[in-house]
PDB file as gemmi writes it, atoms N, CA and C in Angstrom:
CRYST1    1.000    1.000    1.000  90.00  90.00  90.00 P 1                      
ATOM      1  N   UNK A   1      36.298  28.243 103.740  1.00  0.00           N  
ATOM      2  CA  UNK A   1      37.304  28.814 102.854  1.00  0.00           C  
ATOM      3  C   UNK A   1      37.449  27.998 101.567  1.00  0.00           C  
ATOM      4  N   UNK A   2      37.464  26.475 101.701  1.00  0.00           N  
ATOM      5  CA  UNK A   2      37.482  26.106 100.801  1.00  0.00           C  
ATOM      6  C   UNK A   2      36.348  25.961  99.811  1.00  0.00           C  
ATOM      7  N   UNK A   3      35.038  26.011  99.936  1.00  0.00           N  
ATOM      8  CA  UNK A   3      33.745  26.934  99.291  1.00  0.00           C  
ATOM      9  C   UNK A   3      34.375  27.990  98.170  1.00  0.00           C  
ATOM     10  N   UNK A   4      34.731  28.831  99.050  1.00  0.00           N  
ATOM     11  CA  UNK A   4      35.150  30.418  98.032  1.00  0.00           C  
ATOM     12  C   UNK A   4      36.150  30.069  97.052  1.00  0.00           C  
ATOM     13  N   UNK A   5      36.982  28.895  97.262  1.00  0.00           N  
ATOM     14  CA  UNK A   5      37.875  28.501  96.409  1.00  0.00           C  
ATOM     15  C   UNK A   5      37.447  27.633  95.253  1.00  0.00           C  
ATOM     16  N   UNK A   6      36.820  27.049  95.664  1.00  0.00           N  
ATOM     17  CA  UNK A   6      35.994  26.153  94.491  1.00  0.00           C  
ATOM     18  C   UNK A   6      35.141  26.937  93.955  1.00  0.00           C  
ATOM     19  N   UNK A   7      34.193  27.617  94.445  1.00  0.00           N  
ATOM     20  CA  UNK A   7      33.146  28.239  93.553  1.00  0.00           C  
ATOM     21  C   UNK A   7      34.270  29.703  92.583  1.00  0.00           C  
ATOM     22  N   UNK A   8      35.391  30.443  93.453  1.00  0.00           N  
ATOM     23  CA  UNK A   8      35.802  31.008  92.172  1.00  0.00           C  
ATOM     24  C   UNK A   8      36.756  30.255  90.650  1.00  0.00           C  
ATOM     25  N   UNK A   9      36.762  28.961  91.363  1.00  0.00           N  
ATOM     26  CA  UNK A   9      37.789  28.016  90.102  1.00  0.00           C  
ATOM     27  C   UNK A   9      36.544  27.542  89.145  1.00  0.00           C  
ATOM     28  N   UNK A  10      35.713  27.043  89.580  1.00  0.00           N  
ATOM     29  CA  UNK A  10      34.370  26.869  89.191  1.00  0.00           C  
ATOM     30  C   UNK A  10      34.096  28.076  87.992  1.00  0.00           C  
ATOM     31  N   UNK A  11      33.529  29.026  88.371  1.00  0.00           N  
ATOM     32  CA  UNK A  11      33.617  30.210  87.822  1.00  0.00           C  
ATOM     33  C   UNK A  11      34.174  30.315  86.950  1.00  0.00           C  
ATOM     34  N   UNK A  12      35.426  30.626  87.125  1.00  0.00           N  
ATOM     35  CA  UNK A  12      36.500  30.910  85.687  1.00  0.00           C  
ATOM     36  C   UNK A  12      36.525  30.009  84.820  1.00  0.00           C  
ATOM     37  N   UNK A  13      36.487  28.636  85.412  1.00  0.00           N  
ATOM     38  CA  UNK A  13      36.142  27.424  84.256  1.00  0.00           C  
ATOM     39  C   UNK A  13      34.690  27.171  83.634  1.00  0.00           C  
ATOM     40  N   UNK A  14      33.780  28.096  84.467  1.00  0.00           N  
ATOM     41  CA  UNK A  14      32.304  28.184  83.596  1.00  0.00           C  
ATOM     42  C   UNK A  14      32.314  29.383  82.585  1.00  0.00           C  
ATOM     43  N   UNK A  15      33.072  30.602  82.868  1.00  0.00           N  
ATOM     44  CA  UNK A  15      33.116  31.689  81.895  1.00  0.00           C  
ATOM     45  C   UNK A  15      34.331  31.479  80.733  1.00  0.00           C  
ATOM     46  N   UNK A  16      35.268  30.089  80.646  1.00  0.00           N  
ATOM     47  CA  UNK A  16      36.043  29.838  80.161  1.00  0.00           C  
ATOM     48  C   UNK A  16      35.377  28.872  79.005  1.00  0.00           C  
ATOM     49  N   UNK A  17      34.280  28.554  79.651  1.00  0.00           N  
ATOM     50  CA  UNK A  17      33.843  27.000  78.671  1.00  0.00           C  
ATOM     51  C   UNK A  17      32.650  28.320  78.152  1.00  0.00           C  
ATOM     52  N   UNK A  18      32.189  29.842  78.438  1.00  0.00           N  
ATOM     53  CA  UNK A  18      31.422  30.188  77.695  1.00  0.00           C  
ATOM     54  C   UNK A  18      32.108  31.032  76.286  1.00  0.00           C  
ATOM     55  N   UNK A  19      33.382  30.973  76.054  1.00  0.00           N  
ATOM     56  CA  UNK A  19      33.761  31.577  75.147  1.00  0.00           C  
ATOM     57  C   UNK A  19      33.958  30.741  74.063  1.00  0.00           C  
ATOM     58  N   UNK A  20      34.458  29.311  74.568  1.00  0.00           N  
ATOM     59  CA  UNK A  20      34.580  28.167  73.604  1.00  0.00           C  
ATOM     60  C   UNK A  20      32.812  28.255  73.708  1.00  0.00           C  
ATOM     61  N   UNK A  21      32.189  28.218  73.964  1.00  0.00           N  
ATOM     62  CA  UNK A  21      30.568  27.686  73.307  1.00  0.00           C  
ATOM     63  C   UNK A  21      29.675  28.624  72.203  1.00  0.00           C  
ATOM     64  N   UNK A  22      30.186  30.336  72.881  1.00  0.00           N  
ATOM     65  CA  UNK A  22      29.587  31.010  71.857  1.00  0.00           C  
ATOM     66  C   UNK A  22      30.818  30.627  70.623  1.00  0.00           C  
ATOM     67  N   UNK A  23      31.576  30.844  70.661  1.00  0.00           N  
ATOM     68  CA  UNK A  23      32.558  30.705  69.055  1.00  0.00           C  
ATOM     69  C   UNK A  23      32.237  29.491  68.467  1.00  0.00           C  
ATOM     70  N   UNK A  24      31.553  28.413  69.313  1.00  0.00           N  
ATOM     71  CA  UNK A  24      31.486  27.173  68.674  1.00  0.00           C  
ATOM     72  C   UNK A  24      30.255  27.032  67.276  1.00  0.00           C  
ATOM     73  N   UNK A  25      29.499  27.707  68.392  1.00  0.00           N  
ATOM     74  CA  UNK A  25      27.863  28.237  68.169  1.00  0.00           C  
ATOM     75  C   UNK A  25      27.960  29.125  66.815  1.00  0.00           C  
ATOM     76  N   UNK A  26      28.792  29.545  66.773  1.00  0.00           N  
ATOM     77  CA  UNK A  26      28.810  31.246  65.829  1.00  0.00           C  
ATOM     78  C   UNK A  26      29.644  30.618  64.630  1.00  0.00           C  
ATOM     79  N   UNK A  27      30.238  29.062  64.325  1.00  0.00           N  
ATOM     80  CA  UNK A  27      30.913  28.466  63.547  1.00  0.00           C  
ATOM     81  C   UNK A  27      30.374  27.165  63.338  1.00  0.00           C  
ATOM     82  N   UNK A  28      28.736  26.920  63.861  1.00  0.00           N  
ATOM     83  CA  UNK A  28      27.919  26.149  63.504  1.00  0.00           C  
ATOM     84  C   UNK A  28      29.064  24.436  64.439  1.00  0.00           C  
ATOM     85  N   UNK A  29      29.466  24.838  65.078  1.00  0.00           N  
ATOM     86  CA  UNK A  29      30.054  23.523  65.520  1.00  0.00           C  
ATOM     87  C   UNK A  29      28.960  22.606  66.297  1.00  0.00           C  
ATOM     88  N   UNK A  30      28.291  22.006  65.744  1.00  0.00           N  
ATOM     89  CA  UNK A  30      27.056  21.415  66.677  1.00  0.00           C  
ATOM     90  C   UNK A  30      27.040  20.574  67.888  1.00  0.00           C  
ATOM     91  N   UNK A  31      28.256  19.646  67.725  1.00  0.00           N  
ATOM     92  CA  UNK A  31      28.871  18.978  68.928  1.00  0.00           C  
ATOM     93  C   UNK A  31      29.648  19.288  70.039  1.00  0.00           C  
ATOM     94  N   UNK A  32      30.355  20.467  69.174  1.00  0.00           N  
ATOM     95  CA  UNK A  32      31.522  21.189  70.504  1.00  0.00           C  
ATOM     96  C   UNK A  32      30.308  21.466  71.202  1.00  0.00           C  
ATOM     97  N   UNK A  33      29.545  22.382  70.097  1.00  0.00           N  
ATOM     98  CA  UNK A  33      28.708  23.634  71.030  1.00  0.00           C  
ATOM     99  C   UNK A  33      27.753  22.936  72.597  1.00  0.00           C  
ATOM    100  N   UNK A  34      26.852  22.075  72.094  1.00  0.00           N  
ATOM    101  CA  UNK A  34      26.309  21.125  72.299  1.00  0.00           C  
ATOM    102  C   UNK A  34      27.064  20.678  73.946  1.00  0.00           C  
ATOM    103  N   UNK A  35      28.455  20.294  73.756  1.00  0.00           N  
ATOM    104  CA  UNK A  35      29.047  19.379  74.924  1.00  0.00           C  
ATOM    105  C   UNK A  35      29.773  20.410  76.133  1.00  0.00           C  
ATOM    106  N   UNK A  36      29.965  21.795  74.916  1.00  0.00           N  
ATOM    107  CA  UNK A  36      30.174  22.816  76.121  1.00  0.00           C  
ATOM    108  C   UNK A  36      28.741  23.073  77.085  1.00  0.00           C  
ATOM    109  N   UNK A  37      28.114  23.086  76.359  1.00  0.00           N  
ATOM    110  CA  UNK A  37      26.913  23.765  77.192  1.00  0.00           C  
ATOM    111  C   UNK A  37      26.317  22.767  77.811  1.00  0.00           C  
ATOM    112  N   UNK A  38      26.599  21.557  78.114  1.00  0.00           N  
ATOM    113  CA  UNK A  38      26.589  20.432  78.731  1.00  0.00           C  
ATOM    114  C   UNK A  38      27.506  21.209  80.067  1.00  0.00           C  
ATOM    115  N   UNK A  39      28.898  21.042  79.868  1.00  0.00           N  
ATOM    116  CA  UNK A  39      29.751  21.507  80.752  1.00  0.00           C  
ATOM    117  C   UNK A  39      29.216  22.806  81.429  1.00  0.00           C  
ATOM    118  N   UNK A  40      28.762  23.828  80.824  1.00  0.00           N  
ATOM    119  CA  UNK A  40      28.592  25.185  81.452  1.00  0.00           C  
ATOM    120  C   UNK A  40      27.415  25.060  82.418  1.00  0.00           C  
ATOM    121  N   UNK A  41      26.506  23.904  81.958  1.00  0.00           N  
ATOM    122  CA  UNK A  41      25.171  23.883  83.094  1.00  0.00           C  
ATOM    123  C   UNK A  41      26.044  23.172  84.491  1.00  0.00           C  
ATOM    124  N   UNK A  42      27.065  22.230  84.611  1.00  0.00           N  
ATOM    125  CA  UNK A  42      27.124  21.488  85.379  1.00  0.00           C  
ATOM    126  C   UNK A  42      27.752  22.385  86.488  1.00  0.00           C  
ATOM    127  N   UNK A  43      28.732  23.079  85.741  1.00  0.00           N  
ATOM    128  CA  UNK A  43      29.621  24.298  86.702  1.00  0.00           C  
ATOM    129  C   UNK A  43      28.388  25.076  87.153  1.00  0.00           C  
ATOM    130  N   UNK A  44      27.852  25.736  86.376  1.00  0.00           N  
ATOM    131  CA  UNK A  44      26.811  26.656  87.072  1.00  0.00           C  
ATOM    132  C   UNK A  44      25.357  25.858  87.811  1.00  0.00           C  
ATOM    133  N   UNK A  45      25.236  25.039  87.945  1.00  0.00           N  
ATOM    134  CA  UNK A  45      24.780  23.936  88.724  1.00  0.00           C  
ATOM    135  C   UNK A  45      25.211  24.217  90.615  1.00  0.00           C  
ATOM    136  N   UNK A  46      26.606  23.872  90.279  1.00  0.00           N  
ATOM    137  CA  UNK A  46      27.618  23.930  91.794  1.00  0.00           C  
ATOM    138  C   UNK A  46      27.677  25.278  92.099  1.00  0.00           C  
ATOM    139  N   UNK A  47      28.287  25.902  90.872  1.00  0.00           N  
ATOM    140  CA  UNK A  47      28.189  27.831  91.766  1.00  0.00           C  
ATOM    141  C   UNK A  47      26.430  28.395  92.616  1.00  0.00           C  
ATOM    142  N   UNK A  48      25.562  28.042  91.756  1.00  0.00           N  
ATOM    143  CA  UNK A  48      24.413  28.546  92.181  1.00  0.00           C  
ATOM    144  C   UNK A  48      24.069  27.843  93.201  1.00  0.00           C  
ATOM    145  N   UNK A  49      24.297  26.818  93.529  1.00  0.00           N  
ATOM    146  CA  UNK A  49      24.010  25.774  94.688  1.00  0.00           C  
ATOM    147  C   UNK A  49      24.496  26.328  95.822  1.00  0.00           C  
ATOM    148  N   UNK A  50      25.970  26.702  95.562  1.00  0.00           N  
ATOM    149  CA  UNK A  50      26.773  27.298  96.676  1.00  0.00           C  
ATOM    150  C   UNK A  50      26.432  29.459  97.103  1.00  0.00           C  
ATOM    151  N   UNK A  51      26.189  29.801  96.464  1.00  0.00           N  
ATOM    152  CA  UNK A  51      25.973  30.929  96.974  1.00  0.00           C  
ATOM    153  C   UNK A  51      24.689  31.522  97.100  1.00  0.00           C  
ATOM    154  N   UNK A  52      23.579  30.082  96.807  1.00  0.00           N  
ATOM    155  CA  UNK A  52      22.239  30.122  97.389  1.00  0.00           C  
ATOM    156  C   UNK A  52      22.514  30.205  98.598  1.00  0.00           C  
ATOM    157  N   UNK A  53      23.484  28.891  98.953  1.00  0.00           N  
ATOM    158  CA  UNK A  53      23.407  28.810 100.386  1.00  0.00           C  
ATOM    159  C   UNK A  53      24.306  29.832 101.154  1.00  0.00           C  
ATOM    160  N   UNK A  54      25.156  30.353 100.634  1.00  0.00           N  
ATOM    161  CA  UNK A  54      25.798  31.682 101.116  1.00  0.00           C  
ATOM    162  C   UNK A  54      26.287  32.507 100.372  1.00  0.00           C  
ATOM    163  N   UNK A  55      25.531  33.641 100.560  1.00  0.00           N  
ATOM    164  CA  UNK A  55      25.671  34.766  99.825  1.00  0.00           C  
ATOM    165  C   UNK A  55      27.385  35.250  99.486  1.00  0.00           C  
ATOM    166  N   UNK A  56      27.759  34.937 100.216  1.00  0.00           N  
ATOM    167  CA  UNK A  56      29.068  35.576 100.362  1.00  0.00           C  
ATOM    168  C   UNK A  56      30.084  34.653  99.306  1.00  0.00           C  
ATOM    169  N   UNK A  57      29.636  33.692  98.791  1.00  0.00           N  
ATOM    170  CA  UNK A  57      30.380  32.816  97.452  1.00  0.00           C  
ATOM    171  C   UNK A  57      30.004  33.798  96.394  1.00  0.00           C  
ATOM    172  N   UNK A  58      28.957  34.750  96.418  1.00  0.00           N  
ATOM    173  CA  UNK A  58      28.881  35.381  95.257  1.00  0.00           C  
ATOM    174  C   UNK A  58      30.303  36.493  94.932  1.00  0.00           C  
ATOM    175  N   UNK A  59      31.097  36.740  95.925  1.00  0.00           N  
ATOM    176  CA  UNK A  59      32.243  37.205  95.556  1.00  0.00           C  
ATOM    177  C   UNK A  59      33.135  36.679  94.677  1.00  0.00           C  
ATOM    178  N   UNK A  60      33.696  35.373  95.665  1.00  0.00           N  
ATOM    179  CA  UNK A  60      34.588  34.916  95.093  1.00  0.00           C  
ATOM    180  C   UNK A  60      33.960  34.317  93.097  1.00  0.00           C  
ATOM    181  N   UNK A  61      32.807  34.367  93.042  1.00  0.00           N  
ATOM    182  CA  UNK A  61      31.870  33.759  91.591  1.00  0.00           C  
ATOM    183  C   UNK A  61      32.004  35.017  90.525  1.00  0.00           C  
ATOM    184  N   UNK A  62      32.085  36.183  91.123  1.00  0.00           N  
ATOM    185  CA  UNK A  62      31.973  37.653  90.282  1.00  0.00           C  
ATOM    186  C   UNK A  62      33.889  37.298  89.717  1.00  0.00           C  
ATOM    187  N   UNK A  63      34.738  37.377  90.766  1.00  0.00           N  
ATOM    188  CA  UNK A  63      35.975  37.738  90.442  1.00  0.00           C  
ATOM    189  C   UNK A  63      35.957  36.305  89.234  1.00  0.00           C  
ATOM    190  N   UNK A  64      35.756  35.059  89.981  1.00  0.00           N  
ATOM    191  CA  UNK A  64      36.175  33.836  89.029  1.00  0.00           C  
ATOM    192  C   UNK A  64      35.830  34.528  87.680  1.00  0.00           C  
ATOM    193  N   UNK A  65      34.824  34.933  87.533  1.00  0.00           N  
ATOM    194  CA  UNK A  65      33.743  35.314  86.046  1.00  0.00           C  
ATOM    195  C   UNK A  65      34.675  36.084  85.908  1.00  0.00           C  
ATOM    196  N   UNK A  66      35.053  37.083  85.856  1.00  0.00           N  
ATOM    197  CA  UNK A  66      35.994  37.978  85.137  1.00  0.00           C  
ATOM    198  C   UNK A  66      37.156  37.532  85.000  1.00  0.00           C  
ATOM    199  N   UNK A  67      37.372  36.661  85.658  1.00  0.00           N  
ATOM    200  CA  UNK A  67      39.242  36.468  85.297  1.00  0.00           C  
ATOM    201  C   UNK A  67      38.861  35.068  83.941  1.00  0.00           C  
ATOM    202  N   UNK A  68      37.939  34.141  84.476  1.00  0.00           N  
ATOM    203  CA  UNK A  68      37.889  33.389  83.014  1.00  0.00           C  
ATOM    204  C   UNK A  68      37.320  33.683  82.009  1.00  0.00           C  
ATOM    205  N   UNK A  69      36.472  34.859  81.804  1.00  0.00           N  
ATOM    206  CA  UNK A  69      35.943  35.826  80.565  1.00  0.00           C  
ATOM    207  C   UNK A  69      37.350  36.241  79.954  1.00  0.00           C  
ATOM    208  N   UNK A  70      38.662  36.795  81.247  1.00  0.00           N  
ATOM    209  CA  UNK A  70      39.240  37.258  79.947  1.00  0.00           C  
ATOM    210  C   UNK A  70      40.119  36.063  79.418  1.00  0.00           C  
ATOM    211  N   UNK A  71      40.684  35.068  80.089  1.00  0.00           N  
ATOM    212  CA  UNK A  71      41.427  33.932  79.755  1.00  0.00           C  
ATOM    213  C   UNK A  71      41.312  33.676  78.100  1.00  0.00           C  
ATOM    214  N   UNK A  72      39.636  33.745  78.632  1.00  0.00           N  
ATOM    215  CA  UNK A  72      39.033  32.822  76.993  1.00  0.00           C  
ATOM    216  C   UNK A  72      38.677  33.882  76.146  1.00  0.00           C  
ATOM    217  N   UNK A  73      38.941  34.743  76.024  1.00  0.00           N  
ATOM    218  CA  UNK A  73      38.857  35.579  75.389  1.00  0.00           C  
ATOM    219  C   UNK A  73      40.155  36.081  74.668  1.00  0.00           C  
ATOM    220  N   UNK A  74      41.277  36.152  75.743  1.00  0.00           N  
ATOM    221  CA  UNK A  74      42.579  35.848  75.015  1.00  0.00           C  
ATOM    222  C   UNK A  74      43.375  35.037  74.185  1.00  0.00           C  
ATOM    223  N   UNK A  75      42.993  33.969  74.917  1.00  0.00           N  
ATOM    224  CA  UNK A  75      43.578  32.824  74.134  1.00  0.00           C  
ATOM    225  C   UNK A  75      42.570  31.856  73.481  1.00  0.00           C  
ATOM    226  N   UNK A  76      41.353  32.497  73.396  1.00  0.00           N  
ATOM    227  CA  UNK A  76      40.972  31.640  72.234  1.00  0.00           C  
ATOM    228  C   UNK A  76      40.526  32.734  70.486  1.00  0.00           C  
ATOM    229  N   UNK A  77      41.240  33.414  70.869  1.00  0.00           N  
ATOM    230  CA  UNK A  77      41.277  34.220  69.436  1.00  0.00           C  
ATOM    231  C   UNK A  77      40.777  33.816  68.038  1.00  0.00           C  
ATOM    232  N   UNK A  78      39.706  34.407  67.190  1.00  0.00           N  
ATOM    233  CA  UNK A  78      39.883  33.680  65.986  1.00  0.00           C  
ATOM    234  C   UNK A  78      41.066  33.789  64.966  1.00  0.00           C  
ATOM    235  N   UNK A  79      41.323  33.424  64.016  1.00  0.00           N  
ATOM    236  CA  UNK A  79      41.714  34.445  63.242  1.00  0.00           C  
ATOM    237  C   UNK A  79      41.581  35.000  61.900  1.00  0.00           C  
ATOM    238  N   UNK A  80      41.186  36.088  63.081  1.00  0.00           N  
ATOM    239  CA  UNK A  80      40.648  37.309  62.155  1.00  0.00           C  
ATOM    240  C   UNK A  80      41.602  38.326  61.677  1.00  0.00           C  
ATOM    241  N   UNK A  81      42.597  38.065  62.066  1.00  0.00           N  
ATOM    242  CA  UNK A  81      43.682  39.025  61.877  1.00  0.00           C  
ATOM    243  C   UNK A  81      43.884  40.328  63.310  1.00  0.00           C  
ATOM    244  N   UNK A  82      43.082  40.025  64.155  1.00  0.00           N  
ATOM    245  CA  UNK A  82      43.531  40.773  65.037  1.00  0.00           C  
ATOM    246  C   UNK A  82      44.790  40.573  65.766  1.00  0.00           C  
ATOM    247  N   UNK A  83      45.659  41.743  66.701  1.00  0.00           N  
ATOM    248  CA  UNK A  83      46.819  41.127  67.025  1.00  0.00           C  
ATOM    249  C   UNK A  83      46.820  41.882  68.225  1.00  0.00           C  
ATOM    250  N   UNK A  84      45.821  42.240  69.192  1.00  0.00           N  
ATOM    251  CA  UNK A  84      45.352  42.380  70.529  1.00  0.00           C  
ATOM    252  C   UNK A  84      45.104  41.593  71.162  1.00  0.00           C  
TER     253      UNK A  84                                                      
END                                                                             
């Protein structure tokens, strides 16, 4: 149980560190970009490790991914003037 819990916290904090990396990337930040994607291999390192070895972490890895896609997607807004 505690597997499914880590690999979906895992998750949300790997699809969380991919929104800070593309915006970093897309604003020429060479170091953020750089130290996220440092971070994003290490998380996805442990998720893939874990639901090699059991398929069934790939659940709890799908939900993590969607709930930290939208996190970082919310709250890391540019601004562009959007107000969604």
């Amino acid at each position: 149980m505690i597997q499914y819990i880590l690999v979906f916290f895992m998750m949300m904090i790997t699809d969380y560190f991919w929104g800070i990396y593309i915006k970093a990337v897309a604003q020429h930040r060479e170091i953020k970009a750089s130290l996220f994607g440092a971070l994003i291999m290490i998380c996805s390192a442990f998720t893939a490790i874990s639901y090699i070895e059991n398929h069934w972490a790939l659940v709890p890895a799908v939900l993590g991914g969607m709930i930290g896609t939208y996190i970082s997607v919310k709250y890391n807004k540019s601004n562009d003037g959007s107000t969604n």
